[in-house]
C-alpha positions as CSV (number, residue, x, y, z in Angstrom):
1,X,0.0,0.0,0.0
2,X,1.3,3.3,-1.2
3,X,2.3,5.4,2.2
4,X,0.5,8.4,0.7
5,X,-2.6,6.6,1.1
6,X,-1.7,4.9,4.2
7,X,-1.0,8.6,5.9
8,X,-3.4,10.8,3.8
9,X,-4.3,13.5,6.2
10,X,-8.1,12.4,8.0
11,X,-8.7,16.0,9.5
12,X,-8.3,19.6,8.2
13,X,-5.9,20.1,11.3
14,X,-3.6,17.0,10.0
15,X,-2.9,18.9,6.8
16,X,0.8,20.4,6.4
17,X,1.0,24.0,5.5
18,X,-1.7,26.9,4.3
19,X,-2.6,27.4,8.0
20,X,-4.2,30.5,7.1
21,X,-6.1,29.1,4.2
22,X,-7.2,26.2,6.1
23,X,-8.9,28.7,8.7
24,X,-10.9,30.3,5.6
25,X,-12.1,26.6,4.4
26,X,-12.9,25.8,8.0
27,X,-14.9,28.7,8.3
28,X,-16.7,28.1,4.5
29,X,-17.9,24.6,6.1
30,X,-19.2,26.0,9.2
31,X,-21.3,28.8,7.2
32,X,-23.1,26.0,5.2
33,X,-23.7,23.8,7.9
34,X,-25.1,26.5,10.2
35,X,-27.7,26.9,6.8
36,X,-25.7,29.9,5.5
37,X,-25.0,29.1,2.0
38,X,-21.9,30.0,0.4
39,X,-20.0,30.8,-2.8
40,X,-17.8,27.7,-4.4
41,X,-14.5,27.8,-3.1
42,X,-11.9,27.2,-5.6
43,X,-8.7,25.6,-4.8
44,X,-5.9,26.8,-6.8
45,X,-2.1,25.4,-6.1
46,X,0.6,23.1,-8.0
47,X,0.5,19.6,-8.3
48,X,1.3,17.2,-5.0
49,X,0.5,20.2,-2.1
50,X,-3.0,18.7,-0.9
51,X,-5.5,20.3,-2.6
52,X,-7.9,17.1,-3.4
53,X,-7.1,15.9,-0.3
54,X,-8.4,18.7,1.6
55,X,-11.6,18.7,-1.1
56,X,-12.3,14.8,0.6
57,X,-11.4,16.2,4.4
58,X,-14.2,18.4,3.7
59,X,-16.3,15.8,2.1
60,X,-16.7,14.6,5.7
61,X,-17.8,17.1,6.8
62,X,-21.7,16.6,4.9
63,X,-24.2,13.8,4.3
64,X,-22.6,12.7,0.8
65,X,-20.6,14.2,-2.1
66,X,-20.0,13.9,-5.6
67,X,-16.5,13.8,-7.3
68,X,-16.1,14.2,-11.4
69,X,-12.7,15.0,-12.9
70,X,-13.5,17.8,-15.5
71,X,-10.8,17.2,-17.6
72,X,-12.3,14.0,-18.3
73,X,-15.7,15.1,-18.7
74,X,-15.4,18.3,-20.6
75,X,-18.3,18.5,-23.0
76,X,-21.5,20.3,-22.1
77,X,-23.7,17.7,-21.9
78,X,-21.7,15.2,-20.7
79,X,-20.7,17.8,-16.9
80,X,-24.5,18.8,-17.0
81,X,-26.0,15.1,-16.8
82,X,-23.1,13.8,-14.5
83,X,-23.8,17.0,-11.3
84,X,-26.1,19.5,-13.4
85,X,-29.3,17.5,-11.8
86,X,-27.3,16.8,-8.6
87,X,-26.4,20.3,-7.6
88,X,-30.1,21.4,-7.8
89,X,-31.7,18.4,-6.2
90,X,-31.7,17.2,-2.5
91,X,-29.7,15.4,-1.1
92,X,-30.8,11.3,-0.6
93,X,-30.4,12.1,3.4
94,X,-33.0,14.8,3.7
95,X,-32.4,18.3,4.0
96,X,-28.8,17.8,4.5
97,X,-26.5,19.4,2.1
98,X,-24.3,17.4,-0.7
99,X,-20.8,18.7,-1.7
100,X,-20.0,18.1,-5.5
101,X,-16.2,18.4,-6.2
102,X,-15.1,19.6,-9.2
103,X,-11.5,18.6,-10.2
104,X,-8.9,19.9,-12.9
105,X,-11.0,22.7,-14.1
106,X,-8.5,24.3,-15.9
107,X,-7.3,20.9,-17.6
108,X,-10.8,21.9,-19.9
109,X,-8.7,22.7,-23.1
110,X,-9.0,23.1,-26.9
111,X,-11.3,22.1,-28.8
112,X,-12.6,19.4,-27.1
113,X,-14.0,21.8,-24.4
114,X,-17.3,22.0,-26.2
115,X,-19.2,24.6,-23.5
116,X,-17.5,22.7,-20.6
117,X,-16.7,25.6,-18.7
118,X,-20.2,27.1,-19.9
119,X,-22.0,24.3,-18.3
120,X,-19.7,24.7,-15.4
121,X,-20.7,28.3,-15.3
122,X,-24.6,28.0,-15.3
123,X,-24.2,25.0,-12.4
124,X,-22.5,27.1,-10.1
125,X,-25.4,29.6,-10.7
126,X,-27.9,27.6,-10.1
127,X,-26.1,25.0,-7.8
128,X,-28.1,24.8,-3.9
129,X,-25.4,22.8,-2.2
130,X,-21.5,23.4,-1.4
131,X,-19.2,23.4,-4.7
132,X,-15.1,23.1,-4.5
133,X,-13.2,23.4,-7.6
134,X,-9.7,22.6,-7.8
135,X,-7.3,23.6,-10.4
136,X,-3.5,24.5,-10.8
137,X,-2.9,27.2,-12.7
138,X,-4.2,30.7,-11.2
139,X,-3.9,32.3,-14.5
140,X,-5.6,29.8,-16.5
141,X,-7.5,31.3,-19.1
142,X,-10.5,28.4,-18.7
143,X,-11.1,30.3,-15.0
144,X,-11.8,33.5,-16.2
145,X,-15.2,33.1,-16.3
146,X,-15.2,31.5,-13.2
147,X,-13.3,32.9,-10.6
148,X,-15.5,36.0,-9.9
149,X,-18.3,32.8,-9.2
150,X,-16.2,31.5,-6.7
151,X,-14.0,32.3,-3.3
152,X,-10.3,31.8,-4.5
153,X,-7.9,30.4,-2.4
154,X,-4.1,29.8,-3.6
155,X,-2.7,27.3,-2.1
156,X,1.1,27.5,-1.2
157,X,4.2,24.8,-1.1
158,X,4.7,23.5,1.8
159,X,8.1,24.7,3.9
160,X,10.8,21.8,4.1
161,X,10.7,22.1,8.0
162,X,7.2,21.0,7.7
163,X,7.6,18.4,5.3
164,X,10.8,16.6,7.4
165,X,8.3,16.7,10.0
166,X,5.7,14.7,8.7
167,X,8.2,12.4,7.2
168,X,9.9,11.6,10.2
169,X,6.9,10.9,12.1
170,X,5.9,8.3,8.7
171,X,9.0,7.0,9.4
172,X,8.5,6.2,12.8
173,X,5.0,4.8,12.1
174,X,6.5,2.3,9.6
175,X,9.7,1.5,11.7
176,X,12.7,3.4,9.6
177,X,15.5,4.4,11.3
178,X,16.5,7.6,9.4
179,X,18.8,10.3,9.8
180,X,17.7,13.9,10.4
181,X,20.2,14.8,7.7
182,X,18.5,12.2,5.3
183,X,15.2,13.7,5.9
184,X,16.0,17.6,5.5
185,X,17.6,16.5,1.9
186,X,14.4,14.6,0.6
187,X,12.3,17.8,2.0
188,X,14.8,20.1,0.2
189,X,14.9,18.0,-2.6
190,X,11.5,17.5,-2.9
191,X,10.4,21.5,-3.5
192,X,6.9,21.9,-1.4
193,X,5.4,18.9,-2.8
194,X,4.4,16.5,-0.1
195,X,3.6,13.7,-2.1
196,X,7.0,13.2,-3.9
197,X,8.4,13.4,-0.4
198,X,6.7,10.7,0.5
199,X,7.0,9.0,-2.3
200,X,10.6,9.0,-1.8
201,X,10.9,8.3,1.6
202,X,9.4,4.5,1.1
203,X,10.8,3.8,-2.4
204,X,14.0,4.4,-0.7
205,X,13.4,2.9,3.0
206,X,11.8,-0.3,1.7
207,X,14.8,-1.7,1.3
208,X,16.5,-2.1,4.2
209,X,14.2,0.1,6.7
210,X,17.5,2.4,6.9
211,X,17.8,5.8,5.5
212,X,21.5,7.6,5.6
213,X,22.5,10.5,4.1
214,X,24.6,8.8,1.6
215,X,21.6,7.0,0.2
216,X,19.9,10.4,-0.5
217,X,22.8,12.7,-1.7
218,X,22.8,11.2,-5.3
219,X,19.0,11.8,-5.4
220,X,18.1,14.5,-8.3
221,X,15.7,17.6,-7.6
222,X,12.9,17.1,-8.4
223,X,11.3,18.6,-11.6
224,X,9.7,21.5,-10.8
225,X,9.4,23.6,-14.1
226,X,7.7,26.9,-13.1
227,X,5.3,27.7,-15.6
228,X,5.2,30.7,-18.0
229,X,4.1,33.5,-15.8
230,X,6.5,32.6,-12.9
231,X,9.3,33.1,-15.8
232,X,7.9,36.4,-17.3
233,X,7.8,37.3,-13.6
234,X,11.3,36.6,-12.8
235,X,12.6,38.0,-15.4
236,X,11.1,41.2,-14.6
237,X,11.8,41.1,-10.9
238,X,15.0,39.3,-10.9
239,X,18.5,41.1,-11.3
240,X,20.2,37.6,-10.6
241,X,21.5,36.0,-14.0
242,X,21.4,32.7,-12.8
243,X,17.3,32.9,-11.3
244,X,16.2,34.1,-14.4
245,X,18.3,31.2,-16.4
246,X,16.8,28.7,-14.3
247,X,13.2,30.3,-14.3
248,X,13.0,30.3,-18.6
249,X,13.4,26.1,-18.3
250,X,9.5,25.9,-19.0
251,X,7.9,23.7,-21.1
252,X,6.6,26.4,-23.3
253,X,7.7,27.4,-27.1
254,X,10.3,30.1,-26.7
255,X,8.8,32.7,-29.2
256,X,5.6,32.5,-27.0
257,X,7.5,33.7,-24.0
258,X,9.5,36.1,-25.3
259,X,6.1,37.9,-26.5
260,X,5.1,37.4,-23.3
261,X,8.3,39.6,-22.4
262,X,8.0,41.9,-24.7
263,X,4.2,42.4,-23.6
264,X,5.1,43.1,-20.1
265,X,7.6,45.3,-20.5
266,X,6.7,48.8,-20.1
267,X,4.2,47.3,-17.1
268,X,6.9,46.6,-15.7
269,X,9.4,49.4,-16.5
270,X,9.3,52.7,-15.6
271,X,12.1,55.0,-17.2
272,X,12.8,55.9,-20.9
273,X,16.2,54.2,-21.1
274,X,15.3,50.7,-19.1
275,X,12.5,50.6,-21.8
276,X,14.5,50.9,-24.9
277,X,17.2,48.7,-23.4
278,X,15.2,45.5,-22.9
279,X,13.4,45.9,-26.2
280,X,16.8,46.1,-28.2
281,X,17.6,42.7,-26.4
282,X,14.3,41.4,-28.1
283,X,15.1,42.5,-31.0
284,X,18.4,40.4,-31.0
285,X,16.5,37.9,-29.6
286,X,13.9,37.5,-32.2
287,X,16.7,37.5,-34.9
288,X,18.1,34.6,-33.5
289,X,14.9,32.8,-33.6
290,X,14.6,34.1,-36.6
291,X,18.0,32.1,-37.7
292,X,17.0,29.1,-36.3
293,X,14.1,28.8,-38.2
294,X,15.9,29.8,-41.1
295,X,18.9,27.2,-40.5
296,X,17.0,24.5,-38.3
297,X,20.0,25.1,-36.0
298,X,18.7,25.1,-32.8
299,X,21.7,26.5,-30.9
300,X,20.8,29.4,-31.7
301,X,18.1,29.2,-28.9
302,X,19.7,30.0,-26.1
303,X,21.5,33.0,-27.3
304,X,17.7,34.1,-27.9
305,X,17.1,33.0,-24.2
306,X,19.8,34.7,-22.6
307,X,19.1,38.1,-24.7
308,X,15.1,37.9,-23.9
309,X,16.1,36.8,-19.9
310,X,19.3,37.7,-18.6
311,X,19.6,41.1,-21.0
312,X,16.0,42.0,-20.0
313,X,16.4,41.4,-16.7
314,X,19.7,43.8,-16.5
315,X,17.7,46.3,-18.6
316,X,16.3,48.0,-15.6
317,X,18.6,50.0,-13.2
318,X,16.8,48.3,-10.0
319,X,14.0,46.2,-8.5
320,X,10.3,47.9,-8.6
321,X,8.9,47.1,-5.3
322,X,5.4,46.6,-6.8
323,X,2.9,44.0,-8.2
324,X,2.3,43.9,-11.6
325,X,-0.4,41.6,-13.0
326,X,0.8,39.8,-16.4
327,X,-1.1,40.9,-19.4
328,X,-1.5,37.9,-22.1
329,X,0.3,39.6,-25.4
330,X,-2.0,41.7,-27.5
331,X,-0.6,40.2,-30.6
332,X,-2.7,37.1,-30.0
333,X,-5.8,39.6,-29.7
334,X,-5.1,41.1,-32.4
335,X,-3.8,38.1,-35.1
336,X,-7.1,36.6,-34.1
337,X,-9.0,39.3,-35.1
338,X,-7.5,39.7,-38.3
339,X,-8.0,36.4,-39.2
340,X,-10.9,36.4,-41.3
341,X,-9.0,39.7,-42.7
342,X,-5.8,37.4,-43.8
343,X,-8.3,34.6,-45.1
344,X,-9.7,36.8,-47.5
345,X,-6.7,38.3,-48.7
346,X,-5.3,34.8,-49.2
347,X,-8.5,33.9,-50.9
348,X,-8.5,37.0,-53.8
349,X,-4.4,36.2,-54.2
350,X,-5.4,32.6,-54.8
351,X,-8.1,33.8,-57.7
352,X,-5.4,36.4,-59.2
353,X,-2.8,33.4,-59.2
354,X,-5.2,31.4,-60.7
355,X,-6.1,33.8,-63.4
356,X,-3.1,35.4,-64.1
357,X,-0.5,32.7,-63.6
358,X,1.9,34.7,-60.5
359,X,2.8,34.3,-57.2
360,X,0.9,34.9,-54.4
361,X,3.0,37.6,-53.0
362,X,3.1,39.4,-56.2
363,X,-0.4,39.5,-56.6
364,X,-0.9,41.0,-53.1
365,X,1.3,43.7,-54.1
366,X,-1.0,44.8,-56.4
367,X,-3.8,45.0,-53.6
368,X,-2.8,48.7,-53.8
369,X,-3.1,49.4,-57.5
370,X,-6.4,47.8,-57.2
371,X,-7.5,50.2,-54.8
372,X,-7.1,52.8,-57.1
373,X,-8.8,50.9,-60.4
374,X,-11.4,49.9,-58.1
375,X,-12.5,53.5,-58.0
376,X,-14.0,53.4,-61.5
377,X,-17.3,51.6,-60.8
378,X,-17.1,50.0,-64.9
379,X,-13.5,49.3,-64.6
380,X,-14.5,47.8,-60.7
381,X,-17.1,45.4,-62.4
382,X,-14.9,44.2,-65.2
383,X,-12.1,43.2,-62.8
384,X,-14.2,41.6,-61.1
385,X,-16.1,39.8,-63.0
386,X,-12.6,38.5,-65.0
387,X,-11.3,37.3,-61.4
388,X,-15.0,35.7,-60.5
389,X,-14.6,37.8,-57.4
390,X,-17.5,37.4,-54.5
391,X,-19.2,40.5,-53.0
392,X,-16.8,40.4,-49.5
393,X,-14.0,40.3,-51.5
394,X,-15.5,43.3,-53.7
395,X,-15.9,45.3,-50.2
396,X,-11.7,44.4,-49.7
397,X,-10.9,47.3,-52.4
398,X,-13.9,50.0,-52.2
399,X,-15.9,50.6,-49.5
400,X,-19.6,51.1,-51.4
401,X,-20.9,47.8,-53.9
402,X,-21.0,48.7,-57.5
403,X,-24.1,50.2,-58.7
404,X,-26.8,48.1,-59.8
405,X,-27.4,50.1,-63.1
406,X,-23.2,49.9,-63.9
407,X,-23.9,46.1,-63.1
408,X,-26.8,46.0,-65.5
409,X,-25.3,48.0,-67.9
410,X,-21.9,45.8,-68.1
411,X,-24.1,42.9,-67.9
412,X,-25.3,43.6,-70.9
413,X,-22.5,44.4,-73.2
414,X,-21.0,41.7,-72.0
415,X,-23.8,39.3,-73.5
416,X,-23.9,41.7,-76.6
417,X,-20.0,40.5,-76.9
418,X,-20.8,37.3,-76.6
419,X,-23.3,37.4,-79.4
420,X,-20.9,38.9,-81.6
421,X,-17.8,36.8,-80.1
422,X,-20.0,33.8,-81.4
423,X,-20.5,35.4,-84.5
424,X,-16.9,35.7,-84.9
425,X,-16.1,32.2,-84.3
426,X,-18.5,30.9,-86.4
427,X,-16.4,32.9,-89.3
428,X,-13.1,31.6,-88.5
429,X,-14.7,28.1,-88.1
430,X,-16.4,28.4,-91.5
431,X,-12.3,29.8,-93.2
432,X,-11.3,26.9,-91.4
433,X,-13.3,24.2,-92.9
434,X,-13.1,26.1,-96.4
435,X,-9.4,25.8,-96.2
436,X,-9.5,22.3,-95.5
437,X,-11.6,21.4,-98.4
438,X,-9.7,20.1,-101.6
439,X,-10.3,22.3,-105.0
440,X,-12.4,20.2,-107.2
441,X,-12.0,20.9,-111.1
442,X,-14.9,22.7,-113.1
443,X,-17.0,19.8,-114.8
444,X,-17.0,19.0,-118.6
445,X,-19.3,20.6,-120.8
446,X,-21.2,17.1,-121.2
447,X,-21.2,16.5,-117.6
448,X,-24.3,15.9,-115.4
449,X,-25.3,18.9,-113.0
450,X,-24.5,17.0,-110.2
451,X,-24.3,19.3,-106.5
452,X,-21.2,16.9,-105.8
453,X,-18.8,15.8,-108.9
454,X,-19.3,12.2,-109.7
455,X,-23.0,11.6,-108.0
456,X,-26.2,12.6,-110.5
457,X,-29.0,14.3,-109.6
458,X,-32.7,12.2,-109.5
459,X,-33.9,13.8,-112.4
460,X,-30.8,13.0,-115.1
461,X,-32.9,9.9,-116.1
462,X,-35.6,11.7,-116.8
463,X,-34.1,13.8,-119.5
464,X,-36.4,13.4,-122.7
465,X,-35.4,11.9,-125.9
466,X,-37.1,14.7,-127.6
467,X,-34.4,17.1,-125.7
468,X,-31.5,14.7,-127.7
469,X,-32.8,14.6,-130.3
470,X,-33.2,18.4,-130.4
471,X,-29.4,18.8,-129.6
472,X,-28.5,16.7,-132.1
473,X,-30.9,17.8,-135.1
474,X,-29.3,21.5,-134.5
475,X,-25.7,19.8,-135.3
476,X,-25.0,19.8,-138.9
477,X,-26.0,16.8,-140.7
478,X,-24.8,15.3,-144.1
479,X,-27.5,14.9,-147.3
480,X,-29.4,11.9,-146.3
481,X,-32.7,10.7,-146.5
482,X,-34.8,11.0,-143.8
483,X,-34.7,7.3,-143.2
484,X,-30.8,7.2,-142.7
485,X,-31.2,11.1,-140.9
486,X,-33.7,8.4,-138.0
487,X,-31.4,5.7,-138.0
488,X,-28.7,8.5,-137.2
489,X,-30.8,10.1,-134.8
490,X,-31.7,7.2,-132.6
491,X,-28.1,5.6,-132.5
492,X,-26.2,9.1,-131.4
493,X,-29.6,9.0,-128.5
494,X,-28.4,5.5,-127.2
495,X,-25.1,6.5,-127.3
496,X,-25.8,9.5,-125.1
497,X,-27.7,7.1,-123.0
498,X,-24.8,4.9,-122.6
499,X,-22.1,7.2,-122.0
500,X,-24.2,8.9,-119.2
501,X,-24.7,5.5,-117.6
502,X,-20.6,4.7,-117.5
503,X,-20.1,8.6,-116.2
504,X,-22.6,7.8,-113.3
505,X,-20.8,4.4,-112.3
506,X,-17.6,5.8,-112.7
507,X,-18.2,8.7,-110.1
508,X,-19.8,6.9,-107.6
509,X,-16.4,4.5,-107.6
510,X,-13.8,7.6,-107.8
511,X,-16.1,9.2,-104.6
């Protein structure tokens, strides 16, 4: 069994540390169980000092209670059907209050939130029993919204002194002979959180039940990473080089602190000189970041960390004995609302790409040209139309929407164009086709009016033989009698007949 459970803290007066806070909490219970309802109390601390520990101590305290891990259960409907019902209904003892206990509320993150904090929100409203939240980070942005619901109360580390204590008397409890020595070093060692001392203390007792300071010197710190406004903090407040170096090892991308810096500055800051002085060092710490984009070389870092730390920090001439409240950096603010502003300039660059075959960046250097040509309201409609721009995107280079009579007017010359663009066409379609088509030699005089050389017409067999014999009479014709002139007459007719027949055939085969 896990010595954390073993000796988890049964009363509020068993509980190392926040002697101060525990009074507050003590006096929260009392309120609600003398029928005085409260506010939630929200429990804000790091990891490992007690703080869902004391949530159960207090548990005792009332008929029943209800747990949920809100980083688990962060949709809306999901927190609302879990406590929303329970934290308006009564209790299953009567009267008696119910405390609901809200864990990790600031672990409700990205887009999987789904109104989590909302629904968190509208239950403390309308909640009629005891609510404690617990979270770690105080400047979490999910507890914005909720903090001014609640009764805040930052939990601190516990002191080493405290922490040796309790360990010593664990050790006792579990037979360990220990040194004094050994114990101070795992209290030191472990940095206000009582559960890693603990922790400690029987991973390395259950060996032989004997603790020495030898078996404890090699033991590493442990991790304690402060997060990103203890840095920023730090580096503001600190003049030592070596507190602000070991205050920027945060688990946080290093251009988001440095903004963060930047940010805070002249909050901070009070004279001219100590202004200008820390900037330049961001300056020359955003150009190395800027390198080790460029290069991949990520050595450049820490020159970027010094100059934004240790060059900041020495920027101002002394300590300001004052609070200052970190702002979140306005460039977030401000990049966020110029997003849809970015999307649609991206979006017309694409279209001019598109339609005019260059780069993005060149086409949004002409954003300014187009200002001006915009101004025409005819010239306006025609670029537009050409780039198949949408009325938003219209609005991105003149303030008023084209007039609906320029439109109608445009409109309408621009089908007239297509009419005679069609037109046009159909003329260099029909030179086309009349280049392609092979010259054909002009027909014999005793050809057949065929419309295509070698086919007759329907009526060629219908010719008359009076018609034959009329071409023929007119020819000149020897002295003969008129017997010899028939004969004559009806041989040249069947040899017209025949030589019309072999003409027909002949076409038909050369087509």
């Amino acid at each position: 069994m896990l010595w954390t459970d073993k000796y988890r803290p049964q009363e509020l007066s068993e509980v190392v540390g926040n002697k101060k806070e525990i009074k507050i909490i003590t006096d929260w219970v009392n309120a609600w169980k003398s029928n005085d309802p409260q506010i939630p109390l929200l429990l804000v601390g790091p990891p490992g000092i007690g703080k869902t520990t004391l949530a159960q101590i207090i548990a005792k305290e009332f008929s029943e209670y209800i747990e949920l891990n809100a980083s688990d259960k962060r949709s809306q409907d999901v927190i609302k059907s879990t406590i929303g019902e329970s934290s308006s209904s009564r209790s299953l003892f009567g009267d008696e209050y119910k405390l609901i206990i809200l864990d990790e509320v600031d672990g409700i993150h990205g887009t999987n939130d789904r109104g989590g904090v909302k629904a968190i929100g509208e239950i403390i409203k309308s909640s009629k029993h005891p609510m404690i939240l617990i979270a770690n980070d105080f400047y979490s942005k999910r507890l914005q919204s909720i903090k001014p619901k609640c009764q805040v109360i930052k939990m601190k580390k516990s002191r080493w002194n405290s922490i040796s204590a309790l360990l010593r008397k664990i050790a006792q409890a579990e037979g360990v002979e220990v040194e004094p020595a050994a114990l101070k070093e795992i209290a030191v060692k472990s940095q206000g959180d009582v559960r890693s001392a603990i922790n400690t203390l029987q991973a390395l007792a259950d060996k032989d039940h004997t603790l020495n300071v030898s078996d404890v010197e090699g033991m590493v710190t442990k991790d304690t990473r402060s997060d990103i406004f203890n840095a920023i903090t730090s580096v503001l407040k600190s003049k030592t080089p070596a507190h602000v170096k070991e205050a920027l090892w945060i688990e946080e991308d290093p251009t988001l602190v440095m903004e963060y810096i930047a940010e805070n500055i002249p909050r901070e800051y009070k004279k001219k000189d100590e202004i200008k002085k820390a900037y330049d060092y961001i300056s020359k710490a955003d150009i190395f970041f800027g390198r080790t984009n460029v290069s991949r070389n990520y050595g450049y870092w820490k020159y970027a960390t010094d100059f934004m730390g240790i060059g900041v920090s020495n920027s101002k001439h002394e300590t300001y004995k004052k609070f200052t409240k970190i702002q979140t950096p306005t460039i977030f603010s401000t990049m966020s609302r110029n997003r849809g502003k970015r999307n649609l300039r991206d979006g017309i660059a694409d279209k001019m790409t598109e339609k005019m075959h260059v780069s993005r960046a060149i086409a949004i250097s002409m954003f300014p040209y187009l200002e001006i040509m915009f101004r025409n309201d005819e010239l306006a409609w025609e670029i537009s139309d050409f780039l198949e721009l949408e009325d938003t995107e219209i609005k991105r280079f003149r303030s008023k929407k084209i007039p609906a009579k320029v439109v109608k007017k445009m409109e309408k010359q621009k089908a007239q164009m297509r009419v005679e663009e069609r037109d046009r066409r159909a003329e260099e379609l029909k030179n086309q086709m009349m280049n392609v088509i092979p010259e054909v030699e002009e027909p014999k005089e005793d050809a057949l009016p065929f419309e295509i050389p070698g086919i007759g017409t329907s009526n060629a067999e219908e010719e008359s033989v009076e018609e034959i014999e009329k071409e023929t009479i007119e020819e000149p014709l020897p002295d003969l009698d008129e017997e010899i002139i028939e004969e004559k007459v009806e041989e040249k007719a069947e040899e017209k007949k025949e030589k019309k027949k072999t003409d027909k055939q002949v076409s038909l085969f050369s087509f």
